[in-house]
N, C-alpha and C positions, 0 to 999 in steps of 0.2 A: 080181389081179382079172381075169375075161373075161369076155366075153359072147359068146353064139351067136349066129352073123353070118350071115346069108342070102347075099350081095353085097356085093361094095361096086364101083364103077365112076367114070368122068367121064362125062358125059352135059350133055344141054342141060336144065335144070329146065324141067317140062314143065306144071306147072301154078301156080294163084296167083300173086300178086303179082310175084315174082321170075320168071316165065316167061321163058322164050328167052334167061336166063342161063345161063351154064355155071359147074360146082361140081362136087363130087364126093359121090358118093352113099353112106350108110352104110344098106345094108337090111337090120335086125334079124331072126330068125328067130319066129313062134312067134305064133299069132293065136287070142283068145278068141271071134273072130266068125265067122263064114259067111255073107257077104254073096249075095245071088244071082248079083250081078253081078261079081263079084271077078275080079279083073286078075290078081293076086299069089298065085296058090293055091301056087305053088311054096317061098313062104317060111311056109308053114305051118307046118312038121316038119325042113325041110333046112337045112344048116346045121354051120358048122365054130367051134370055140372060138377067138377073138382075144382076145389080150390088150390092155387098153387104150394101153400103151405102140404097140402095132404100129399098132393106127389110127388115133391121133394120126398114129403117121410117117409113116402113108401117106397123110393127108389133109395134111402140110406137103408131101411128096415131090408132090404133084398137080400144084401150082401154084395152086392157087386157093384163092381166102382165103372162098367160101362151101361151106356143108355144108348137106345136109340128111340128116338123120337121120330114119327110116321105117321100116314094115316089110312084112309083119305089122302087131303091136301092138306100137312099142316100148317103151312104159311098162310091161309085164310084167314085163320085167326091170329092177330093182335097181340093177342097175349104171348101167342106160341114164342115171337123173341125173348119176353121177358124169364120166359122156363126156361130156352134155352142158356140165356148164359147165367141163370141164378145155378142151374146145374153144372155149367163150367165153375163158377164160383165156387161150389161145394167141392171143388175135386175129383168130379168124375171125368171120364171120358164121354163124351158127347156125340153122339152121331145124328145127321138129320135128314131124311130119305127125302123127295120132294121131287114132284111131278114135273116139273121144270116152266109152268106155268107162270109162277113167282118169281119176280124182281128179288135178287138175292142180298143186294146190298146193303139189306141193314141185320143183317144172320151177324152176329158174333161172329168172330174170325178166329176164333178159337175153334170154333166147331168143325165138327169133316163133313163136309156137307157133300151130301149124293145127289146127284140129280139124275131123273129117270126120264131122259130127252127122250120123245115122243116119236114113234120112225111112222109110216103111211099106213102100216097093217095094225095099228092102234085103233083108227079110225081120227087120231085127235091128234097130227101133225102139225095141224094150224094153228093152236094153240104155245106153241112152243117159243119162250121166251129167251131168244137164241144169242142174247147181250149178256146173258147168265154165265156164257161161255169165257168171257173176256173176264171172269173176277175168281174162275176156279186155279186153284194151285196147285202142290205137290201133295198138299195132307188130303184133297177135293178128290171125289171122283165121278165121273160120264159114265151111264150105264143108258146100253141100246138093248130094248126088249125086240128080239128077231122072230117074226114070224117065217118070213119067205127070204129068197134072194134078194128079191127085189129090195126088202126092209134093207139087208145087207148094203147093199150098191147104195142106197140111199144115208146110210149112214158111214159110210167111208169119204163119200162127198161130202155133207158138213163136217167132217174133220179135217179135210184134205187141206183146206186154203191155212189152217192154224196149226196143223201138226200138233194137236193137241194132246196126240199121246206123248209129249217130250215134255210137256206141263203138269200131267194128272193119269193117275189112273185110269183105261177105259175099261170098263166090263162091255161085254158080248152076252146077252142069255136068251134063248130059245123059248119062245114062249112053250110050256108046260104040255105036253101031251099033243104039239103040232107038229115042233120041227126037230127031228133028231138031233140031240147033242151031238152025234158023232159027224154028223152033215156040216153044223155051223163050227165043229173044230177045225174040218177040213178047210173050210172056207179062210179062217183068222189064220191057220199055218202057210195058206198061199197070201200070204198077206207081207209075211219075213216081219211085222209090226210086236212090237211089245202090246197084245190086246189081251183080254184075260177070258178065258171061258168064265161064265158068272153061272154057276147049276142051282137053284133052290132048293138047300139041302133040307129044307122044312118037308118039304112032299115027297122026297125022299123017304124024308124017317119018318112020319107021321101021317103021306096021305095027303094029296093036295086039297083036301075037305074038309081038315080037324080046323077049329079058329083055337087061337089063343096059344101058338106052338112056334 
């Protein structure tokens, strides 16, 4: 069995819950989306076949006992369930980023599974597989990439009817070089909601241009 791999790296996780940890990065190739704002255009199409036995090794050879699995879209691929919970199996911590595109229900449930719901200033809110919402739990988290207010307004209504932050973590983060952090915290504190500033602390420390961090 393989799958086509974009990267894989050690780095500092750079965003949600697990931030400013260090893990090893598995970034799958191959994305059904075109965000406008996309970080990762390079794991579009690029991309070398791994076998699952190889990234297992190289995520025990790391040292570290967390993973996150990303991409792209990893759930395209097929295989991507069977890494995931052969990695739970091994004893790691598991994390699995995902566009929110993908039917969630066959992800191991062991896994913390992130999804990266899709707000209007994406360009790709239609695509949003919004029945994903109904199987996230307490270890699961919701992250809304905010361009503008508007993204904001729009993503406090699909929360509103499920009170989902009483379920799951939400992340809040500003896309990159548009909207002031300090703007979109103002906005989450007139809120009185448990929502979480989400900052990417990768371009932070590194540069929103370096790959592989």
């Amino acid at each position: 069995m393989a799958l086509r791999v974009c990267e894989t790296f050690i780095s500092i996780m750079g965003e949600a819950s697990f931030a400013g940890l260090p893990g090893f990065f598995i970034r799958l190739s191959g994305c059904n989306l075109r965000c406008r704002y996309c970080d990762t255009t390079y794991a579009y199409a690029e991309g070398v076949e791994r076998s699952l036995a190889s990234l297992l090794g190289e995520a025990g050879a790391s040292g570290y006992r967390l993973v996150l699995v990303t991409g792209g879209e990893p759930l395209l691929q097929e295989e991507c369930l069977v890494l995931l919970s052969a990695l739970v199996e091994r004893g790691f911590t598991v994390l699995l980023e995902t566009n929110g595109s993908r039917p969630l229900e066959a992800v191991d449930p062991r896994v913390h599974r992130i999804i990266d719901l899709k707000c209007p200033g994406s360009g790709m809110a239609q695509h949003n597989y919004l029945k994903n919402l109904d199987y996230l739990t307490e270890k699961d988290e919701l992250k809304f990439v905010v361009s503008n207010r508007r993204d904001f307004d729009w993503a406090m209504q699909v929360m509103a009817a499920s009170r989902i932050w009483e379920r799951c973590t939400v992340l809040f983060s500003p896309v990159f070089g548009l909207l002031p952090p300090s703007e979109l915290a103002a906005w989450i504190l007139a809120t009185r909601l448990p929502l979480r500033l989400n900052l990417q602390l990768h371009k932070y420390i590194w540069g929103p241009d370096v790959k592989g961090m």
